[in-house]
C-alpha positions as CSV (number, residue, x, y, z in Angstrom):
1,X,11.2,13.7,5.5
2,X,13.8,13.9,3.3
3,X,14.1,10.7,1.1
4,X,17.4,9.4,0.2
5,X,17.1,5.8,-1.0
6,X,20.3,3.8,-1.1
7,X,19.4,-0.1,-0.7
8,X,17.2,-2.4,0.3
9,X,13.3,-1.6,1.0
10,X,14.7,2.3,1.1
11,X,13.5,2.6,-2.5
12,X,10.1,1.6,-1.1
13,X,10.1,3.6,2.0
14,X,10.6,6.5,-0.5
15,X,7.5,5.7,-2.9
16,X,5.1,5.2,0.5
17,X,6.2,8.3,1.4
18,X,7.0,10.6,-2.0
19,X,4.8,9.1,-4.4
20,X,1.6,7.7,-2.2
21,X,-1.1,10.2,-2.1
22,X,-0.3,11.3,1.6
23,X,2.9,12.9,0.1
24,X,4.8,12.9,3.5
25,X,8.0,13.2,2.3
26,X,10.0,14.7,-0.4
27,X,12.7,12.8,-3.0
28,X,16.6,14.1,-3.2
29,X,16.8,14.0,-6.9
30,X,19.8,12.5,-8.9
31,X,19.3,9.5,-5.8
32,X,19.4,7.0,-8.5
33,X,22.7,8.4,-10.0
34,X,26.0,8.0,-8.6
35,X,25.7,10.8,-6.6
36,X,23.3,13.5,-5.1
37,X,24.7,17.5,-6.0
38,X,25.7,19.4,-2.7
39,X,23.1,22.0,-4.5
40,X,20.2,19.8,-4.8
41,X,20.2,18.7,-0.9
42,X,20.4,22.5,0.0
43,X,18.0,23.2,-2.2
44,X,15.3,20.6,-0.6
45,X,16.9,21.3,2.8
46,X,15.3,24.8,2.6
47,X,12.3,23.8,0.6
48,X,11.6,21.6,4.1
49,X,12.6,24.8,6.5
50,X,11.4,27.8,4.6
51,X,9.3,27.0,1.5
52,X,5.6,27.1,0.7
53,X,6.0,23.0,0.0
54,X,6.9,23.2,3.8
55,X,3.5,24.5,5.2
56,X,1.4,21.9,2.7
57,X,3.9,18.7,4.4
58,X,3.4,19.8,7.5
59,X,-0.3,20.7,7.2
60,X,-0.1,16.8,5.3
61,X,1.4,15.2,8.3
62,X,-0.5,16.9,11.2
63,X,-3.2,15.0,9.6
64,X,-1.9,11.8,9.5
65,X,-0.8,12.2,13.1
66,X,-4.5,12.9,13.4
67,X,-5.7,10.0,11.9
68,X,-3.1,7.7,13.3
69,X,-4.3,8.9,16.6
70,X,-8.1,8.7,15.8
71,X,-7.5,4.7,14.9
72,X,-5.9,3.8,18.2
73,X,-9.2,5.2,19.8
74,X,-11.2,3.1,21.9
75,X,-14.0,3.0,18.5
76,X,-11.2,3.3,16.3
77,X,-10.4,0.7,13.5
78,X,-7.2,-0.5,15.0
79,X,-9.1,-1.3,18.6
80,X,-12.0,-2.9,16.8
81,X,-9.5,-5.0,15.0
82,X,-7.7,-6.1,17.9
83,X,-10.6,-6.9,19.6
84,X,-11.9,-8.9,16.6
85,X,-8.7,-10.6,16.9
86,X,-9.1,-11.4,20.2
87,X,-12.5,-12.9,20.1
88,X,-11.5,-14.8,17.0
89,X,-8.6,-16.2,19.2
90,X,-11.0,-16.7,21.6
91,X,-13.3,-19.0,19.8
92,X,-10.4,-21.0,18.1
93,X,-9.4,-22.2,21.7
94,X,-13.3,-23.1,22.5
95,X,-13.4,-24.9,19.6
96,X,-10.3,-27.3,20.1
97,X,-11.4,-27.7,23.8
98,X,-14.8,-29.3,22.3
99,X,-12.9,-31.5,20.0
């Protein structure tokens, strides 16, 4: 991804993305300047499409895809959460029946 920020939680969405260690995405530079040069988007336009920074992003976000997909597992953290939840919900409404 190409990270543009103009307003708003953009500026975030770029520092999750550029500066976190997952590095899934890539910063125009001048974004916090008046105005991005034609030369700088072309340049990371083809740094995404042909560069060696390409392979390592995509390599990058394969993974995360990976790990996204391992949590939503039936052992994964995100099940085990929910069904934490769920038990904890479950007990809240035991508890104010016995009140």
């Amino acid at each position: 991804m190409v990270c543009w920020p103009l307003y708003a939680e953009q500026r975030l969405n770029k520092a999750l993305l550029v500066d976190h260690e997952t590095k899934l995405g890539v910063a125009m530079e001048g974004y916090d300047r008046e105005m991005v040069e034609a030369e700088e988007v072309e340049t990371k336009i083809r740094w995404l499409m042909e560069g060696e920074g390409s392979k390592l992003l995509k390599e990058r976000i394969k993974a995360m895809k990976d790990k996204a997909g391992e949590s939503l597992t039936e052992t994964g953290p995100s099940s085990q959460a929910f069904v934490q939840f769920l038990m904890d919900l479950g007990q809240k409404k035991l508890e104010k029946t016995n009140i």
